[in-house]
C-alpha positions, 0 to 999 in steps of 0.5 A, spaced: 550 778 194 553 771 194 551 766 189 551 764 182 547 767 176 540 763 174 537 761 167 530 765 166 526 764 160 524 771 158 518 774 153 525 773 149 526 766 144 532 765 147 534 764 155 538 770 159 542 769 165 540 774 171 546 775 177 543 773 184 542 780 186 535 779 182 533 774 186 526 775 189 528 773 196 533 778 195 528 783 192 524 783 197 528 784 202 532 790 200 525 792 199 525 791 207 531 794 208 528 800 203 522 802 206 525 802 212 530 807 210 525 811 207 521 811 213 526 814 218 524 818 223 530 823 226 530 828 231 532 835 230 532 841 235 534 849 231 536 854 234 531 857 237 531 849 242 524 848 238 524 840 237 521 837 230 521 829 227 524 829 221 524 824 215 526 823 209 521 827 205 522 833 209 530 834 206 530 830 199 530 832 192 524 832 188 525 833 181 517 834 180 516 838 186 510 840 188 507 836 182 510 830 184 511 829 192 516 823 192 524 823 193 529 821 188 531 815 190 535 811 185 533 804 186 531 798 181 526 797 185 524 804 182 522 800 176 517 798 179 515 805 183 517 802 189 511 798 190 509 791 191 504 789 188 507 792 181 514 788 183 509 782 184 505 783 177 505 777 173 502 777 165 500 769 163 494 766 160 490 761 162 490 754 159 485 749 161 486 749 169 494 751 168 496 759 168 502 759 163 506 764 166 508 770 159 512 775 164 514 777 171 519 782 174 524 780 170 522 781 164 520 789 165 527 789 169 530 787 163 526 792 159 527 797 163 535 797 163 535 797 156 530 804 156 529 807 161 524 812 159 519 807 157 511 808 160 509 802 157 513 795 159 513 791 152 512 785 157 508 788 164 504 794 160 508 797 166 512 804 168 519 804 168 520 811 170 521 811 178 515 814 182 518 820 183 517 821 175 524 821 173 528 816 169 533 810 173 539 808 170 541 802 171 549 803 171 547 807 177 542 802 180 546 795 179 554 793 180 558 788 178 555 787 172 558 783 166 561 789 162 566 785 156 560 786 150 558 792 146 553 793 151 553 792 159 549 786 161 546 789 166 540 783 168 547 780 170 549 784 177 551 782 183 549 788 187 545 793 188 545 799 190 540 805 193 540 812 193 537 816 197 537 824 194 538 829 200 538 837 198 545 839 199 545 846 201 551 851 200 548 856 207 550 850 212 546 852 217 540 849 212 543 842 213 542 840 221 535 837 219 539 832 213 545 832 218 539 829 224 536 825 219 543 821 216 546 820 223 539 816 224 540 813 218 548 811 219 546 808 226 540 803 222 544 801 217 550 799 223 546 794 227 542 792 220 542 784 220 541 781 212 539 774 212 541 774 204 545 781 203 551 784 207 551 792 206 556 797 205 554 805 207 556 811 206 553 818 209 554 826 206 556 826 214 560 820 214 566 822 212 566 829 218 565 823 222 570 819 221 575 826 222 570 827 228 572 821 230 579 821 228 581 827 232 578 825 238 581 818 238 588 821 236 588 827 242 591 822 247 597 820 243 598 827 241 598 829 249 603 824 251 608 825 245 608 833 247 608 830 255 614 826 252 618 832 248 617 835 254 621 831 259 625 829 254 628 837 253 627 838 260 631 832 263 637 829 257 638 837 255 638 840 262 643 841 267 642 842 274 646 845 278 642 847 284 634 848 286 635 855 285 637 854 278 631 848 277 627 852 272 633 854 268 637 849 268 631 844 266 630 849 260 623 849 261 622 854 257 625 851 251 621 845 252 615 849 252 617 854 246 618 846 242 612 846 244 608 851 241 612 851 235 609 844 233 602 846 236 603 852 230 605 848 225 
């Protein structure tokens, strides 16, 4: 996220500088993007040819399953259990016809970086435990914060970043669901077009793709530059003598052994 940090008066006595990733607007539309993702639908046919929709709780890691049937998703919004009317909570007090305005979200994102345990915000009287029931760290959630005092100034952040935990397993036959599902979600966050934010994105799947994709751009090269070492012996190498001969004198079979030699290494 471009821009530069702003002062917010905290519940603190003193002001705290926050980086522009934590901007509302910016929130709210990560918040967007967020629940985009995590409404993906992806199709996937099994082996039987059977076709099923797949989102993202069918394939997720859940920590507290089956107790708790939300994904691990590792996210600052998670400080608020990725819920909006929490993220907007503001405590105040009213003064004649004034509302003076205590704490809002930046005071619980703020608690939160430094305990992320807590179920009881000093400052919102709220959770800081992600809706899955497990902590978020925030050297995971936030990037490009201001790391030079004893402690990482985490509110300072310029990015952020969202995990989308998928079981991962060990039998690759078991993966096709997360495979459908993460090719649905590469193909979003492609075309995905930020009003304040520029994505970067990685899959599981991504770097298979780009081998995948690789491989076939690089078939036709391989194809001429073994269509050329074959001209290349049968014509610079051979000497021809007569039409009987052709096949002899081109050294055809020199070629092609040159070849094949390459293809096995």
């Amino acid at each position: 996220v471009s821009g530069s940090q702003y002062i917010v008066q905290t519940g603190l006595p003193y002001p705290v500088y926050f980086g522009p990733a934590l901007q509302k607007p910016v929130l709210d539309e990560v918040f967007n993007l967020q629940n985009d993702v995590m409404n993906l639908m992806a199709n996937y046919t099994d082996e039987l040819g059977k076709t099923v929709n797949v989102g993202l709780k069918d394939i997720c890691f859940k920590p507290l399953s089956p107790d708790n049937d939300d994904c691990a998703v590792m996210s600052v919004l998670n400080y608020f259990q990725n819920n909006r009317t929490t993220f907007n909570h503001e405590r105040g007090k009213k003064i004649g016809n004034f509302f003076v305005k205590i704490a809002d979200y930046h005071d619980h994102i703020m608690f939160c970086t430094r305990d992320v345990t807590s179920v009881n915000s000093t400052y919102l009287h709220e959770s800081c435990l992600g809706d899955f029931g497990g902590p978020v760290y925030p050297n995971v959630a936030l990037g490009g914060y201001n790391q030079s005092g004893v402690v990482p100034d985490y509110v300072s952040a310029t990015t952020l970043v969202l995990t989308f935990t998928v079981v991962n397993h060990l039998n690759e036959t078991l993966n096709g669901k997360a495979k459908a599902w993460e090719a649905e979600f590469l193909t979003y966050v492609k075309n995905y077009k930020g009003n304040l934010i520029n994505i970067s994105f990685s899959a599981e799947r991504s770097v298979e793709d780009e081998i995948d994709r690789e491989s076939a751009s690089d078939v036709v090269t391989i194809a001429v530059s073994y269509l050329l070492m074959f001209v290349y012996v049968a014509v610079f190498l051979g000497r021809i003598s007569s039409f009987h001969r052709l096949l002899i004198d081109t050294k055809v079979s020199l070629g092609l052994a040159g070849v094949i030699m390459v293809l096995a290494a």
